[in-house]
RODO-2510 file (C-alpha; in nm, 4 decimals, decimal comma):
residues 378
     n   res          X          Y          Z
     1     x     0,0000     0,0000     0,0000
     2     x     0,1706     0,3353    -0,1011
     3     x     0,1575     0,5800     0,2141
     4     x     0,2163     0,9668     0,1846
     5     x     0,3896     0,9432     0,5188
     6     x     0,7180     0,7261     0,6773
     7     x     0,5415     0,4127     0,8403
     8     x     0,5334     0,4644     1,1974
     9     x     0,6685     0,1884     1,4252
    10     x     0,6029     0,2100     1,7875
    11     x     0,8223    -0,0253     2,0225
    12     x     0,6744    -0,0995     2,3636
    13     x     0,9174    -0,1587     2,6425
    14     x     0,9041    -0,2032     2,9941
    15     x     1,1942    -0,0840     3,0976
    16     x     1,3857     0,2510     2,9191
    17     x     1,7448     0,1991     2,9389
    18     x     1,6717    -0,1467     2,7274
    19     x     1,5661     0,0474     2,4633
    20     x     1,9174     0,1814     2,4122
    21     x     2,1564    -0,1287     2,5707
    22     x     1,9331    -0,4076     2,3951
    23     x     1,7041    -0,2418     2,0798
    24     x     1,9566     0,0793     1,9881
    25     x     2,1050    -0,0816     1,6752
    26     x     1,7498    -0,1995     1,5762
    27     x     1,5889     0,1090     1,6492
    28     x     1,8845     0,3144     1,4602
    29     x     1,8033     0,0543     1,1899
    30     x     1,4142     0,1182     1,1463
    31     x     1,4982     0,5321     1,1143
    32     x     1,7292     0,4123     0,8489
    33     x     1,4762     0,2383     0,6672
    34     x     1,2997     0,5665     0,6114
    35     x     1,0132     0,4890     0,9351
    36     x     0,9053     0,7145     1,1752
    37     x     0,9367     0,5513     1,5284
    38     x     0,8333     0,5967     1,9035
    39     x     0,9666     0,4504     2,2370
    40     x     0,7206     0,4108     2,4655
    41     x     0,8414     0,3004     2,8392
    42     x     0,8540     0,3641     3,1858
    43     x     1,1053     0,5948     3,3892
    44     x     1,2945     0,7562     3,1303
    45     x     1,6306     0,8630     3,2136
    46     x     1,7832     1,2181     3,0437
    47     x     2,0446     0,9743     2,8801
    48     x     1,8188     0,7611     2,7546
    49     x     1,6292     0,9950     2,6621
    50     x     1,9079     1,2191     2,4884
    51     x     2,0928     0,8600     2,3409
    52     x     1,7224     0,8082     2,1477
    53     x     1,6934     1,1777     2,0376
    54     x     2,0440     1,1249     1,8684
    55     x     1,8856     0,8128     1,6810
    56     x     1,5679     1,0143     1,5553
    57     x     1,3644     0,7903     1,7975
    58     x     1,0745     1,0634     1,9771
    59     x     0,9892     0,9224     2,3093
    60     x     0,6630     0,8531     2,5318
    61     x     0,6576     0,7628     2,9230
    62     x     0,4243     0,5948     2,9950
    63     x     0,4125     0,3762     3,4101
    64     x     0,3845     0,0158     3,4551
    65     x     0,5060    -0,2144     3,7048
    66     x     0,8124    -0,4313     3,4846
    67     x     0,7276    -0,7137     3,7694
    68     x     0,4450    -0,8745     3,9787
    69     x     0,0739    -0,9414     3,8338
    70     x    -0,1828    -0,6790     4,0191
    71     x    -0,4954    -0,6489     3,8056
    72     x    -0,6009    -0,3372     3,8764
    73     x    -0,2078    -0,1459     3,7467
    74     x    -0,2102    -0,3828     3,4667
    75     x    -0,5789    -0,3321     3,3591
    76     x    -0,4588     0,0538     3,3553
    77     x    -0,1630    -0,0198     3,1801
    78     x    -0,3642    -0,1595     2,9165
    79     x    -0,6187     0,1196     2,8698
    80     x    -0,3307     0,3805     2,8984
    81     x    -0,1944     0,1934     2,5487
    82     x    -0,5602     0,1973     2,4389
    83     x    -0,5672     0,5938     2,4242
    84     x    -0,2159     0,6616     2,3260
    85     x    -0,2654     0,4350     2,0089
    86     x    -0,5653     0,5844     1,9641
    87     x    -0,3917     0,9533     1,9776
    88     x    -0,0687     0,8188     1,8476
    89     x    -0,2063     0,5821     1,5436
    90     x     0,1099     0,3540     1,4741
    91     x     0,1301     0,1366     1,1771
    92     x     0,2792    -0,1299     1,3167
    93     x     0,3430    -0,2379     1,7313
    94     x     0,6698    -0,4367     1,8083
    95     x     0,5992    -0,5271     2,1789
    96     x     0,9075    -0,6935     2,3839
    97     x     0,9224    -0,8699     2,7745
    98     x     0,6170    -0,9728     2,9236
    99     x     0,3660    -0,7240     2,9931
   100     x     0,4292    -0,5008     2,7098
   101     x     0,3794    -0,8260     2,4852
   102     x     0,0530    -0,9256     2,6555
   103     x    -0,0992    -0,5871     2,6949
   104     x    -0,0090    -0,4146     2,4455
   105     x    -0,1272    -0,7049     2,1553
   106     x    -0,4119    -0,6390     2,3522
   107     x    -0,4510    -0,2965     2,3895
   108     x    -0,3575    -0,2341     1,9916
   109     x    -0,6464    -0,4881     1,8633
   110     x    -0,8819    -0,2685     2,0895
   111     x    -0,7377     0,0121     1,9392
   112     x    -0,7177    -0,0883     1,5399
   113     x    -0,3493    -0,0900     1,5059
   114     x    -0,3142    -0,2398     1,1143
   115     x     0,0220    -0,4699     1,2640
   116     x     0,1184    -0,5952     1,5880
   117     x     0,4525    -0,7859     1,6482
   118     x     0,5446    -0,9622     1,9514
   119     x     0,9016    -0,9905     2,0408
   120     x     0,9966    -1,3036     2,2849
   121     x     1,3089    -1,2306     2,4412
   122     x     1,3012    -1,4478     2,7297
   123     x     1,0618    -1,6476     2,9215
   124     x     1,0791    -1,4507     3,2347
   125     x     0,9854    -1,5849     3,5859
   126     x     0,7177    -1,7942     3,5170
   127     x     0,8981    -2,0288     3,2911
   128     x     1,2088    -2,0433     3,5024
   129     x     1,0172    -2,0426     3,9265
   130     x     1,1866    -2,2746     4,1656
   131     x     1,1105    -2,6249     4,1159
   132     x     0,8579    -2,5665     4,4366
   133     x     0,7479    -2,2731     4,3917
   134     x     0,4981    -2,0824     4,6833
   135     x     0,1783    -2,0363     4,6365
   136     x     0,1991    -1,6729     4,5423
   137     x     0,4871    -1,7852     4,2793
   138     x     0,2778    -2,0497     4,1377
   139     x     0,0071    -1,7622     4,0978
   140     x     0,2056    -1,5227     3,8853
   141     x     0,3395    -1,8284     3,6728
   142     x    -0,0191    -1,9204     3,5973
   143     x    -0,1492    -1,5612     3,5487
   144     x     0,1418    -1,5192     3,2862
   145     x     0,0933    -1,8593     3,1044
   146     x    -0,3368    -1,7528     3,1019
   147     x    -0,2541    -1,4170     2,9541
   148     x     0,0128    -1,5129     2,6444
   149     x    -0,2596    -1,7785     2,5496
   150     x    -0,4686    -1,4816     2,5303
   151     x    -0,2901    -1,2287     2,3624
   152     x    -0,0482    -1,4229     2,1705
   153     x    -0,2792    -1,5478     1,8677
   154     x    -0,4145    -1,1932     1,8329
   155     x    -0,0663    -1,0995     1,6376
   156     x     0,0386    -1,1002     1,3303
   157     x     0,3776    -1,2203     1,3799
   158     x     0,5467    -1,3759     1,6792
   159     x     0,9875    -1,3730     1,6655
   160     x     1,1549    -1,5987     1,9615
   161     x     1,4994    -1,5998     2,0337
   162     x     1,5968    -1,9495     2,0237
   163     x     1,3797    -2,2579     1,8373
   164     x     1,3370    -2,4120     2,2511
   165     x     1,0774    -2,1041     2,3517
   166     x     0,9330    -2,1192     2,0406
   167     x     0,7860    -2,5249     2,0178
   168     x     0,7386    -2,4741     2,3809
   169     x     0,4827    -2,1705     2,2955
   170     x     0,3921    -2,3939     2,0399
   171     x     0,2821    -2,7143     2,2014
   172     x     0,1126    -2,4777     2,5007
   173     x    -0,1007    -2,3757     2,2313
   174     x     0,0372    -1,9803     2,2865
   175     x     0,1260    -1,9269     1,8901
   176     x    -0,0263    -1,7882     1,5839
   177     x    -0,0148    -1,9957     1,3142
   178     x     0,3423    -2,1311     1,1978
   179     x     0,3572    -1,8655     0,9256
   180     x     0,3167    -1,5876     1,0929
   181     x     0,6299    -1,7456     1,3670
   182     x     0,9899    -1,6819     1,3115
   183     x     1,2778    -1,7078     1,5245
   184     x     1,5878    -1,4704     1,4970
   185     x     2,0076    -1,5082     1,6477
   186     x     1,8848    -1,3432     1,9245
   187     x     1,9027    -0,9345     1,9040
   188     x     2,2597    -1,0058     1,7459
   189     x     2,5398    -0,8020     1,8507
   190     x     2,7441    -0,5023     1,7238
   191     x     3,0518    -0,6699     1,5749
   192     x     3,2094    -0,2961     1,5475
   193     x     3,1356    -0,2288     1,9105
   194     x     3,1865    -0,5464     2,0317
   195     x     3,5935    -0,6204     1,8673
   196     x     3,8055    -0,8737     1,9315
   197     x     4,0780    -0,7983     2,2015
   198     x     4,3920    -0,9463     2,3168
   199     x     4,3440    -1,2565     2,5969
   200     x     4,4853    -1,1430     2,9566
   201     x     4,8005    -1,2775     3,0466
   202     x     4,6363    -1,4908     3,3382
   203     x     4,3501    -1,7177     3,3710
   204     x     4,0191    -1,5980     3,4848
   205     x     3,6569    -1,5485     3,4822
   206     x     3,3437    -1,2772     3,4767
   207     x     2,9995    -1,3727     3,5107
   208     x     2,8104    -1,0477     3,3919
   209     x     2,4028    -1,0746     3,4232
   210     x     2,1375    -0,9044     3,7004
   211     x     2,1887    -1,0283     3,9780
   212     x     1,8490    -1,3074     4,0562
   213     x     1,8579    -1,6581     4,1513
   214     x     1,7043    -1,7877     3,7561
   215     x     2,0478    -1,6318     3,6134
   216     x     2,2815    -1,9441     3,8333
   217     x     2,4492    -1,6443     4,0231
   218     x     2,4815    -1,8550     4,3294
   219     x     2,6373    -2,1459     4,1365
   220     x     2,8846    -1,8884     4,0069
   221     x     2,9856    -1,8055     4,3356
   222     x     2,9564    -2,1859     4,5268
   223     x     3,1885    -2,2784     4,2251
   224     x     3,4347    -2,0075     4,2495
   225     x     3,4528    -2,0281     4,6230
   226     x     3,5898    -2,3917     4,5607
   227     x     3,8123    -2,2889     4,2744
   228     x     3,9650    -2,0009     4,4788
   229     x     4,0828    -2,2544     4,7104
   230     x     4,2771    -2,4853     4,4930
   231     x     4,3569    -2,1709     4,2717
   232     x     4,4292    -1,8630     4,5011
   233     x     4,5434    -1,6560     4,2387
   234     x     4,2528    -1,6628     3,9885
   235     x     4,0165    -1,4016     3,9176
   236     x     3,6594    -1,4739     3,9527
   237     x     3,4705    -1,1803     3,8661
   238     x     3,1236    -1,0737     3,9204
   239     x     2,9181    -0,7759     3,7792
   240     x     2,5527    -0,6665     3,7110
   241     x     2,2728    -0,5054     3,8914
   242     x     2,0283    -0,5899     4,1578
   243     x     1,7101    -0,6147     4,0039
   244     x     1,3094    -0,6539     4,1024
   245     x     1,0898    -0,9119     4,1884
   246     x     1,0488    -1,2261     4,3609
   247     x     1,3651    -1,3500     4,1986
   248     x     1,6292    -1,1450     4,3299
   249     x     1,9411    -1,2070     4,5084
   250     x     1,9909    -1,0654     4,8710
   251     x     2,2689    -0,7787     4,9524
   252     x     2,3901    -1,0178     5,2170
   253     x     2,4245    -1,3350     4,9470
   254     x     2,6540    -1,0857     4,7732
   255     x     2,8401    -0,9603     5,0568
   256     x     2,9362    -1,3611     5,1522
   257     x     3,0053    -1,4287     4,8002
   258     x     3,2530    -1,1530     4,8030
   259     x     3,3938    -1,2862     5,1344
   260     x     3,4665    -1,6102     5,0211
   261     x     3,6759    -1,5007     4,6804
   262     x     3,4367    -1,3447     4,4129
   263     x     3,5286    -0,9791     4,2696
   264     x     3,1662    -0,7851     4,2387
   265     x     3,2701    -0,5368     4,0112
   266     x     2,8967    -0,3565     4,0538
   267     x     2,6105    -0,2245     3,7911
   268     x     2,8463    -0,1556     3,4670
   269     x     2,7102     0,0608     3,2306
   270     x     2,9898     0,0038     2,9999
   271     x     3,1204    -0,3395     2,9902
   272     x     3,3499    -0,3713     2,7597
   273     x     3,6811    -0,3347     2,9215
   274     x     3,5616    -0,5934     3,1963
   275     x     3,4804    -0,8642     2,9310
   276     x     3,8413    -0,8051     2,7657
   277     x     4,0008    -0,8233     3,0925
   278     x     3,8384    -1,2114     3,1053
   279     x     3,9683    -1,5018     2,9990
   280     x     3,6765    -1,7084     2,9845
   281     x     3,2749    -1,5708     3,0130
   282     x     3,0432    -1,7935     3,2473
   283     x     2,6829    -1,8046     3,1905
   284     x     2,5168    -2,0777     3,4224
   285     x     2,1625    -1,9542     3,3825
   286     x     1,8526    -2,1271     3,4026
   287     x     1,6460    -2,0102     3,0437
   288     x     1,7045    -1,6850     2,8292
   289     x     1,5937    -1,5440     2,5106
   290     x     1,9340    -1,5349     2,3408
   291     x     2,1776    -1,3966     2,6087
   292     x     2,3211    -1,0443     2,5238
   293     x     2,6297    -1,1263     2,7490
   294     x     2,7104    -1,4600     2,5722
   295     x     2,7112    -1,2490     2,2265
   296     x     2,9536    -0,9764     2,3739
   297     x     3,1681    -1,2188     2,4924
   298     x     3,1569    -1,4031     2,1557
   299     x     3,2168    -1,0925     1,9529
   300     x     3,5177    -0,9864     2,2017
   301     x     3,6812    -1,3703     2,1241
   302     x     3,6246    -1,5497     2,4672
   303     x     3,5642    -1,8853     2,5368
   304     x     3,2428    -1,9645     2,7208
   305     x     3,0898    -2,1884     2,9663
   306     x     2,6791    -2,1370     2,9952
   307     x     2,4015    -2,4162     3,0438
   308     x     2,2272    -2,6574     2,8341
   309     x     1,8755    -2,4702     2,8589
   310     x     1,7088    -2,3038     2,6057
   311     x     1,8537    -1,9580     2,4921
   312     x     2,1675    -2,0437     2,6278
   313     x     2,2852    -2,4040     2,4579
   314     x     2,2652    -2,2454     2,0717
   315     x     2,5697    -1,9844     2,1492
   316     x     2,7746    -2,2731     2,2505
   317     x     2,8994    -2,5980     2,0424
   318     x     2,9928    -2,8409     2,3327
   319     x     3,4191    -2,8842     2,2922
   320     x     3,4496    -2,5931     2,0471
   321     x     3,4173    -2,2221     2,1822
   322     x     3,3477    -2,3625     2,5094
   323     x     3,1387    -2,6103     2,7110
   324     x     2,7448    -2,6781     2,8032
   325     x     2,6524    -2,7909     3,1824
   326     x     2,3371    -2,8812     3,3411
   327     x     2,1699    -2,5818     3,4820
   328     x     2,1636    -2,5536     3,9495
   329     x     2,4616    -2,7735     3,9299
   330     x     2,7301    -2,5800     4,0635
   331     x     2,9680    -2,9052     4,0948
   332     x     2,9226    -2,9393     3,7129
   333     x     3,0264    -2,5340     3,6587
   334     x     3,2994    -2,6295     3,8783
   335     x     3,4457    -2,8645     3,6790
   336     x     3,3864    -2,6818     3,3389
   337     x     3,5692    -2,3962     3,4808
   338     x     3,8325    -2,6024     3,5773
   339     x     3,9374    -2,7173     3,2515
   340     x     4,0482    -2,4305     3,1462
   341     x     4,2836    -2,3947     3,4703
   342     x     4,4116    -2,7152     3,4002
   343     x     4,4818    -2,6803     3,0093
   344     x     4,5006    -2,3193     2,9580
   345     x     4,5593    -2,3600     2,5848
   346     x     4,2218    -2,4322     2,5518
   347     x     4,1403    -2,0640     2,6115
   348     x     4,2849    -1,8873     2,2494
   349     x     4,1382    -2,1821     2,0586
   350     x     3,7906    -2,1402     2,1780
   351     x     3,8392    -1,7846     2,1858
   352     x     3,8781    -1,7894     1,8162
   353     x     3,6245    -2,0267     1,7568
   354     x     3,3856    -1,8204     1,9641
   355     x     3,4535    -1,5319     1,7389
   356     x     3,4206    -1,6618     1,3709
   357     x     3,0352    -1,8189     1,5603
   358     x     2,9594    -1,4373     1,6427
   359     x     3,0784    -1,2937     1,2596
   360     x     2,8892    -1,5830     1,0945
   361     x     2,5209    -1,5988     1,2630
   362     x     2,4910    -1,3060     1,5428
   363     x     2,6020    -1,0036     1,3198
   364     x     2,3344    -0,7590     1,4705
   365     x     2,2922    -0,6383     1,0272
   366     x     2,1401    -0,9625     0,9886
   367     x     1,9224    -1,0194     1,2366
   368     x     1,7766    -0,6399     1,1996
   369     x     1,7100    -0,7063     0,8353
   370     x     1,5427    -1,0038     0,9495
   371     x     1,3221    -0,8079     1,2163
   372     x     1,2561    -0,5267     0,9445
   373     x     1,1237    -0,7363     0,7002
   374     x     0,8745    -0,8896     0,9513
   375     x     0,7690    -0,5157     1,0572
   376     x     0,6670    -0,4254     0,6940
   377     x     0,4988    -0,7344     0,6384
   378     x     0,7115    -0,8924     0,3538
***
């Protein structure tokens, strides 16, 4: 259909800074393409805020809770999307993380939005609750699971991260039909930003992810304190933020962790340096999308050692840039880890290998012309 103004492509997100860290690239790429877009989010930052304005991206806030199910916020949340579509009249919504996926599918078929896409970049807390979870837990896993059967079919396109989170959608019945499914190398990664560097002279590690219980922080730390005994004068590094929700990990977890050998290097906001001061990037979470770390640390040439779980297993062939262990096994970790202490030549060659995986299937290029095509509809 020929239009006598740019397509306009709002992206709903739940939390700001993402917008920039996770979606700049793709956002600098829709501008590109000649579209008009809008960031719509919570608690805007002036950085965030000026670091959009410098892509051509205009900006909305608009409040929602990023965790916890409480009908009456949410139900707001939804008609607050109702009336700014309705004032705002996108072309086409590309929705990402949980609530702005569920509400806002909904919220644009209320309001007429011609194309709604629903990004999956992670199955959140109520794929990835404790294995007995409390009552309350088991409520907000249930609510969630209720509400993307709802609003999932009302799409017109669905992208996962990894194949895993898409059958499982699948087989819970959560999925438009297989056409209008697609699943993308992750949000790929900036293989400008993101160059290879030189290995450190020593051995050593960096876990870098927020800091809750689904992303194996403790296992990090219950296999590093056993490490740092045999091998006193290894790094094992720590950094990321504390984050919300029932999930988190407690101040005083950290503050033992750090007693018994682990580096917390805090909330980076630039992370490159501390990824090319690594030898080896650890990963032990329990389900992701397609984890950004993993691809910075494949991009910068490290070897890696992450879980076999969804999200996680495809950045990683088992022997080649790295190796896969069971996810809560901190023993397991252990022993990955130690492989490299013991044979530290292993560390350039899966370095390398890590690298020519990021240039030939994560270039962020790639996976944005894959995302623009699905936004126009081609």
């Amino acid at each position: 259909m020929i239009q006598d103004r740019p397509q306009h492509v709002l992206v709903l997100s739940s939390h700001a800074p993402s917008l920039i860290n996770f979606r700049g690239p793709l956002l600098s790429a829709i501008v590109a393409a000649g579209m008009r877009v809008t960031a719509v989010a919570p608690d805007f930052d002036g950085g965030t805020r000026s670091a959009l304005a410098a892509l051509g991206v205009d900006v909305v806030e608009i409040a929602t809770a990023r965790t916890g199910m409480n009908p009456i916020s949410d139900l707001a949340y939804r008609q607050a999307l109702i009336e700014l579509f309705r004032r705002l009249k996108p072309d086409v919504l590309l929705a990402y993380t949980v609530k702005p996926v569920i509400w806002g599918i909904l919220a644009a078929r209320t309001a007429g939005v011609p194309r709604v896409v629903a990004m999956i970049t992670g199955l959140g807390y109520a794929f990835t609750a404790p294995l007995r979870p409390s009552l309350k837990q088991f409520a907000v896993s249930l609510a969630a699971r209720m509400l993307y059967r709802l609003a999932l079919p009302r799409a017109d396109h669905v992208l996962f991260q990894n194949p895993d989170d898409r059958d499982l959608f699948r087989s819970l019945g959560f999925t438009p039909r297989p056409e209008r499914v697609s699943v993308t190398a992750g949000s790929g990664i900036d293989l400008v930003r993101f160059a290879p560097s030189p290995q450190p002279d020593r051995p050593s590690f960096l876990m870098l992810a927020r800091l809750l219980k689904a992303k194996g922080v403790a296992e990090y730390a219950a296999a590093a304190k056993r490490l740092k005994v045999r091998y006193p004068d290894v790094e094992f590094r720590l950094a990321g933020p504390f984050d919300h929700g029932p999930d988190v990990i407690a101040a005083s977890d950290l503050k033992r962790w750090v007693a018994d050998g682990v580096s917390y290097l805090g909330a980076l906001t630039e992370v490159r340096a501390a990824i090319a001061d690594a030898a080896v990037f650890v990963l032990p979470s329990y389900r992701e999308g397609t984890p950004r770390s993993v691809l910075e640390a494949l991009a910068t040439g490290r070897a890696v050692v992450t879980t076999d779980t969804p999200g996680c297993r495809e950045t990683v062939t088992e022997g080649l840039n790295g190796f896969l262990v069971p996810p809560r096994d901190a023993v397991a970790l252990e022993a990955a880890m130690e492989r490299f202490l013991l044979d530290p030549s292993l560390i350039p060659v899966m370095g390398r290998a890590s690298l020519a995986l990021a240039r030939s299937k994560y270039d962020v290029n790639q996976v944005n012309a894959e995302i623009l095509a699905v936004l126009r509809g081609d």
